[in-house]
Steps between C-alpha positions, in 0.01 A plus 500: 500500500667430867536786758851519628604305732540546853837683626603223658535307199657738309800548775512090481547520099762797558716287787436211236642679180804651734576173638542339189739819361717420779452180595438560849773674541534910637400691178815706397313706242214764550166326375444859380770502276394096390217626367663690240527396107843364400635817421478691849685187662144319600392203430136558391368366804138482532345762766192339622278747566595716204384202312180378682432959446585495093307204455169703692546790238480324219107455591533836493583458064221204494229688624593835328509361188189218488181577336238706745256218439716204582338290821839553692571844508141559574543328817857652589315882386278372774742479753566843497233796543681691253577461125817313442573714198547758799624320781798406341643816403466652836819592677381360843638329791332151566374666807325781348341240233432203752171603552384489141519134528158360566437265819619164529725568174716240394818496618674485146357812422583670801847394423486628120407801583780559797740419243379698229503770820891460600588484109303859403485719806778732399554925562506596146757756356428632233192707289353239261495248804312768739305611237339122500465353852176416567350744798297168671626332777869661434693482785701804464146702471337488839241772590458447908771243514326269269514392142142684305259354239238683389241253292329776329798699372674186344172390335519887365816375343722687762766201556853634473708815593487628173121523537546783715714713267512715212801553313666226684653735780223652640208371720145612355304747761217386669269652251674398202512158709098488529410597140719257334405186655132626628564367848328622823790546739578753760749751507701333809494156352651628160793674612495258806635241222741733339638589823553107594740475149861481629696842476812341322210401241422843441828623457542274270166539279604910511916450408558169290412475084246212450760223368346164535688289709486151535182328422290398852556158620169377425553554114800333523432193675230423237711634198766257624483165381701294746340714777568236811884569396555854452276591842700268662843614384368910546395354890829309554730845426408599842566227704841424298837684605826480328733364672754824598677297773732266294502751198647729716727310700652419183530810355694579804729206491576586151520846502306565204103652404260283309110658381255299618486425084809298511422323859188387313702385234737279729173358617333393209856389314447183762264382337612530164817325524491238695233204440578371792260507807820504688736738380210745464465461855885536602462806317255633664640427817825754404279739411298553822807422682358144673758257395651330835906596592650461762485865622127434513559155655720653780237788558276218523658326792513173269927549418792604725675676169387724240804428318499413116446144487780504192771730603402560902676800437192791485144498593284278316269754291325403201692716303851344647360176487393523115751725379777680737635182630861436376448094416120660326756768289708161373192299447325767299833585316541135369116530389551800258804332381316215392173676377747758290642188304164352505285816325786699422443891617145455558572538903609831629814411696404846661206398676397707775465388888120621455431326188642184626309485853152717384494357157483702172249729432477499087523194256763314655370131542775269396719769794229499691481152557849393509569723782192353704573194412864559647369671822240223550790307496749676703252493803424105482833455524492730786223292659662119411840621663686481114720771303330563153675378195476573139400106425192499720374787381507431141301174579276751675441689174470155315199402737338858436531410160374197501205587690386815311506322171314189655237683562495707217504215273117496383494883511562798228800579623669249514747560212535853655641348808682248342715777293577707887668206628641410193856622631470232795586162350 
């Protein structure tokens, strides 16, 4: 049970983890968009703090769910001056619940409870969800510019909104208010409270049928068996961001509209057919658009000529590079040829410019690959100063092959793979 640790540390661990993505070098790719799973173009790269905060809220679980009597949450319940049972479904700010930490708390606490703060405090929007925030301490219920709590009325059993209504979209008079709880109050201090509940709130309580929602986020954190993991991957969706630039930019190039569904597609298809740590990442490189040409190398100050480094004829784009080129257009001609005599019709001789640089989308592996494999291959020819030819590249494919089954060798599927490159002798 360690507190966080200081901010300095955590920026240190962050320069660390970025570093070693890019090796030193100037990062080319949002760390917003690295943080993403596979299939929105990331790379699942651990957020610090949104670890070091799901890691806090699972406390959150532990001490909901331990027996009353057991010697540790006795001393946490101690911590606080309020029940815990409570606390934790309040929809507070850490600010409005700081002070119900007791003095000279300690610090792991304090941070639990901030967490737990960040991950609940949210407007809700609909009529179940009104109907059962907790009146104490909420944040969006201030009388005098402050959150209430009112000991008596909660140990009268007065806790939630729904306490204060009858026939779910009405608020109970101040009479009606008096004789069903037996509570002492004033008039001003009753409708004082009813007053503080948000407008929108109201509107809502009065227009919307009572359709329950989602459950609250304390019931799901301790329904939830692998708690640490599903806070931490409902946390990371806001820090993440798709990345829009590249997608876009090649929508553009290639005149054509993709969903976001088959963008995600393209992204996760890297990691299905290739095995290889780096073909994955060549890839992923054409699909965010950060694979080094000379048009970037000229923007760059580094070359005189953004000329393709295989025809000089055009600019040297990925897409010319990999596929528009005139000596790429013989290259890749010679490679269907041999493939078609190879696995017969099996290869579309129609393949698309889209398919062949972004990959294919559907169940396509044994394409899939061939076509990475050849544009892997196209641009270290491109780098070693050589023209791609058809006898290089098969030994390429025989190396892939050789590899995958190596390590595949001890494994279930081993006589699956063995049958896919069955046509490669």
């Amino acid at each position: 049970m360690l507190p966080n640790p200081p901010t300095e540390i955590i920026e240190d661990v962050k320069k660390i983890i970025m570093a070693f993505i890019w090796d030193g070098k100037q990062p080319r790719i949002k760390k917003e968009v690295l943080y993403n799973g596979y299939e929105n173009g990331g790379l699942k790269l651990p957020h610090v703090d949104t670890t070091l905060k799901a890691n806090k809220i699972t406390w959150v679980k532990r001490i909901m769910l331990a027996d009353d009597n057991c010697m540790w949450k006795v001393l946490v319940q101690n911590t606080f001056k309020i029940d815990t049972r409570i606390l934790f479904e309040m929809n507070a700010t850490f600010a409005d619940l700081e002070n119900l930490l007791k003095a000279r708390v300690n610090s792991f606490w304090r941070d639990v409870l901030k967490a737990w703060c960040d991950y609940n405090h949210k407007n809700p929007v609909d009529k179940y969800s009104i109907q059962q925030q907790v009146i104490w301490y909420n944040s969006f219920i201030r009388v005098n510019g402050k959150p209430c709590f009112y000991k008596k009325w909660l140990e009268k059993g007065v806790c939630r909104i729904k306490d204060l209504m009858k026939n779910g979209d009405s608020f109970l008079s101040y009479v009606e208010f008096k004789n069903k709880y037996d509570i002492s109050c004033d008039y001003l201090s009753y409708y004082g409270l009813i007053q503080a509940v948000p407008k929108p709130w109201k509107t809502i309580l009065r227009g919307q049928n009572l359709l329950k929602n989602k459950e609250n986020k304390l019931v799901t954190i301790c329904d939830t068996k692998k708690a640490t993991k599903a806070t931490y991957t409902d946390l990371i969706e806001e820090v993440c961001e798709f990345p829009h630039n590249p997608v876009n930019k090649w929508e553009e190039e290639l005149d054509d509209y993709f969903p976001i569904a088959k963008w995600q597609s393209l992204f996760q298809n890297i990691y299905i057919t290739a095995k290889s740590a780096k073909l994955r990442y060549f890839q992923f490189q054409i699909l965010h658009r950060t694979l080094v040409t000379n048009r970037k190398l000229k923007l760059w100050n580094i070359k005189d000529s953004d000329r393709c480094s295989f025809c000089e004829l055009e600019t040297e784009t990925i897409s010319h590079l990999l596929y528009d080129c005139l000596h790429i257009k013989i290259f890749w001609y010679r490679v269907k040829k041999w493939i078609s005599e190879k696995i017969g019709n099996q290869l579309n001789p129609n393949i698309s410019k889209t398919d062949f640089l972004l990959g294919f989308s559907g169940d396509n592996r044994l394409l899939d690959l061939i076509c990475l494999v050849a544009k892997q291959y196209i641009y270290s020819c491109r780098c070693l100063g050589n023209f791609p030819n058809l006898a290089q590249y098969i030994n390429k494919l025989r190396d892939i092959k050789h590899s995958e089954l190596y390590f595949a060798r001890y494994g279930e599927k081993y006589d699956q793979l063995e049958r896919f490159w069955d046509w490669l002798n």
